[in-house]
Structure formats: C-alpha cells, structure tokens
C-alpha positions as CSV (number, residue, x, y, z in Angstrom):
1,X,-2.0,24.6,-28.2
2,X,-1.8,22.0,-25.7
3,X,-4.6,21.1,-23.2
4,X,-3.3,20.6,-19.8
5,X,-4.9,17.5,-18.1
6,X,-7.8,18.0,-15.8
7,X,-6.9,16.9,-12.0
8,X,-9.8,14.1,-12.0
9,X,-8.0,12.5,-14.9
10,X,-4.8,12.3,-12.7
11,X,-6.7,10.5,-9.8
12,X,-8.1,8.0,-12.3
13,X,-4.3,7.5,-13.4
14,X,-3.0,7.0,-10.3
15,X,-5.7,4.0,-8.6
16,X,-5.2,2.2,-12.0
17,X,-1.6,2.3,-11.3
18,X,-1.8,1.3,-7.8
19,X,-4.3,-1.5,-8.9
20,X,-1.8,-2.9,-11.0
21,X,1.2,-2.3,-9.0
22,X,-0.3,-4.1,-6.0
23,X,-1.6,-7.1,-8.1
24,X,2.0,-7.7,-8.4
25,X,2.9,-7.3,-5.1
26,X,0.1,-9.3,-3.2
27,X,1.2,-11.8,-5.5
28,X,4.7,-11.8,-3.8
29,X,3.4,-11.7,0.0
30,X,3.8,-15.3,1.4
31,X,0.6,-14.9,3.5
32,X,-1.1,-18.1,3.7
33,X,-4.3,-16.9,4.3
34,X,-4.6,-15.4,1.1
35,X,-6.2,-16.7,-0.8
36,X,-6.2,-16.2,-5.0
37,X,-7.0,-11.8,-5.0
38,X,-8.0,-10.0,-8.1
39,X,-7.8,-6.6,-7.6
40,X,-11.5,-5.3,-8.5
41,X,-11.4,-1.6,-7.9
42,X,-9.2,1.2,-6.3
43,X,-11.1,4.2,-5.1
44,X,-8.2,6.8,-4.0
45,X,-9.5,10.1,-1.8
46,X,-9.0,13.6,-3.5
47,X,-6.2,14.4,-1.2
48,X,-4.1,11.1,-1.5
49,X,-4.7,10.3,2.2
50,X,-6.4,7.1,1.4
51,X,-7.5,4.4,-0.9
52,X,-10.2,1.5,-0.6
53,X,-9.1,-1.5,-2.4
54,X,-11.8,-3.9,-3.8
55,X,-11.4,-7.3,-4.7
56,X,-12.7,-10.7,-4.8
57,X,-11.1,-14.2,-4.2
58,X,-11.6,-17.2,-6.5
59,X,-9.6,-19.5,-4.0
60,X,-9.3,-19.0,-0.1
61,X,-11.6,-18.0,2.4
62,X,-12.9,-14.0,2.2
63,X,-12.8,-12.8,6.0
64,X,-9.7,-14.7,6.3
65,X,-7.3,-12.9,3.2
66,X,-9.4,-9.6,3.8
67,X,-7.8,-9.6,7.6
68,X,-4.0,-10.5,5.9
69,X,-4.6,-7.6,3.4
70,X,-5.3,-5.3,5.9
71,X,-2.4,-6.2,8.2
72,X,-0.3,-6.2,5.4
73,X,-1.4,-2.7,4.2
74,X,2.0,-0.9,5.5
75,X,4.0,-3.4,3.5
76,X,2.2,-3.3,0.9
77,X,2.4,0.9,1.1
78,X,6.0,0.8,1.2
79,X,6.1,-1.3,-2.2
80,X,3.9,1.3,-3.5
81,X,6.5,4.2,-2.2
82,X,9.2,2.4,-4.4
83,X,6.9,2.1,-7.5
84,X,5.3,5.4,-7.3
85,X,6.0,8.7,-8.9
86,X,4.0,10.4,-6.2
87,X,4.3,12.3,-3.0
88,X,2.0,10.9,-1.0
89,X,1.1,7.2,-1.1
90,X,-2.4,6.4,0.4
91,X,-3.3,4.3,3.0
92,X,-5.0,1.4,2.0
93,X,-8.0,0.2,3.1
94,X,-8.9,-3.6,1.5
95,X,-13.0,-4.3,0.9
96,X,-14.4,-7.5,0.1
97,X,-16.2,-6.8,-3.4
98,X,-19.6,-8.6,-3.3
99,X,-20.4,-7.5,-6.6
100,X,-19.3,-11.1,-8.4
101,X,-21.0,-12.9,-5.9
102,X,-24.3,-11.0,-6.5
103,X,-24.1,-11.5,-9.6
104,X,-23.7,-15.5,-9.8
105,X,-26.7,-15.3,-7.3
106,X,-29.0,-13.4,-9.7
107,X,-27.9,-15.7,-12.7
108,X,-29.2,-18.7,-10.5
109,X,-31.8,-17.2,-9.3
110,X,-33.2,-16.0,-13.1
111,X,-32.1,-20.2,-14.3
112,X,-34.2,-21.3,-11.3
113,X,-37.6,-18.4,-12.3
114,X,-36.9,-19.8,-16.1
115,X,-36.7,-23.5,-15.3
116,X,-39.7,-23.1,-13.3
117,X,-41.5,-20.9,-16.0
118,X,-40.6,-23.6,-19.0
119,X,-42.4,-26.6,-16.1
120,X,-45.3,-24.2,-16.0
121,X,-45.5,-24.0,-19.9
C-alpha cells in the first residue's frame, strides 16, 4: 500500500525548487547592482501567497543588490510561472542573510580570545 505524501513535505519541495530555479534566473538578470547572490534559504507561506528569499553576496554591495532583487521580484515571478508546476507562484520577498557574516565575526572573535589566551599562558 502506498503512503500518500504529507502536505509539509510538498512545501519543502516546492522552496527547494524555487531556490534552484531562481539561482538560475538571477544569474541571467543584467542588473548591475547585483552583486554575486547565493541563494541561502526560501521560506514559502502555507498558502503559496508568499516567499522570503535569503541570501548572501560574496561580491557587490548588500543594500544595493537587496534593492535590485526586490524590484526585480515580478520578473523574476514570471520566470518562476514558466518553470513551475504549480498554481500559484509566490510573491517574493528577498532578505539579506546575516547568518555568514555572524559567523566570520564569531570565528575572529574566538582567534582574537585564543591568541590572547596563548599571550597570557
């Protein structure tokens, strides 16, 4: 006997797809403020209505490609439409992810408490 999914499982499906599917396509937007975008994270509402998209810039200024993102949200929607196999395509909502950041400023942080501990020693 066969299991049918659980609906969760499809939400999960569907913000892995859009993550990869709009890799691809802010790769193809000639934006020049945008900088180099790795899609962190997509976060997509129960009801399809909307999704935040996280990510993080290696190249390019942050406030600078999150404002492109944003304005190009509708295009980037429509790309989504084509790609799709779903009824509603959310509206996307682009975040800055911090959490890389953070992180590089902990790992200094804990070299600059050990460097100081192993002067101490």
């Amino acid at each position: 006997m066969r299991h049918k999914r659980s609906i969760p499982n499809r939400g999960f499906r569907v913000a892995d797809q859009i993550q990869r599917d709009l890799a691809e396509l802010i790769r193809d937007l000639k934006d020049p403020r945008i900088g180099m975008v790795t899609i962190q994270a997509v976060e997509v509402t129960p009801d399809y209505a909307h999704a935040k998209i996280f990510f993080s810039v290696l190249v390019g200024d942050v406030e600078q490609t999150q404002e492109a993102l944003n304005e190009a949200a509708g295009f980037l929607r429509n790309g989504l439409f084509k790609r799709l196999q779903i009824h509603t395509v959310p509206t996307l909502h682009f975040h800055f992810d911090r959490t890389t950041e953070r992180a590089a400023e902990l790992s200094s942080l804990i070299a600059q408490a050990n460097s100081t501990r192993a002067k101490d020693d």
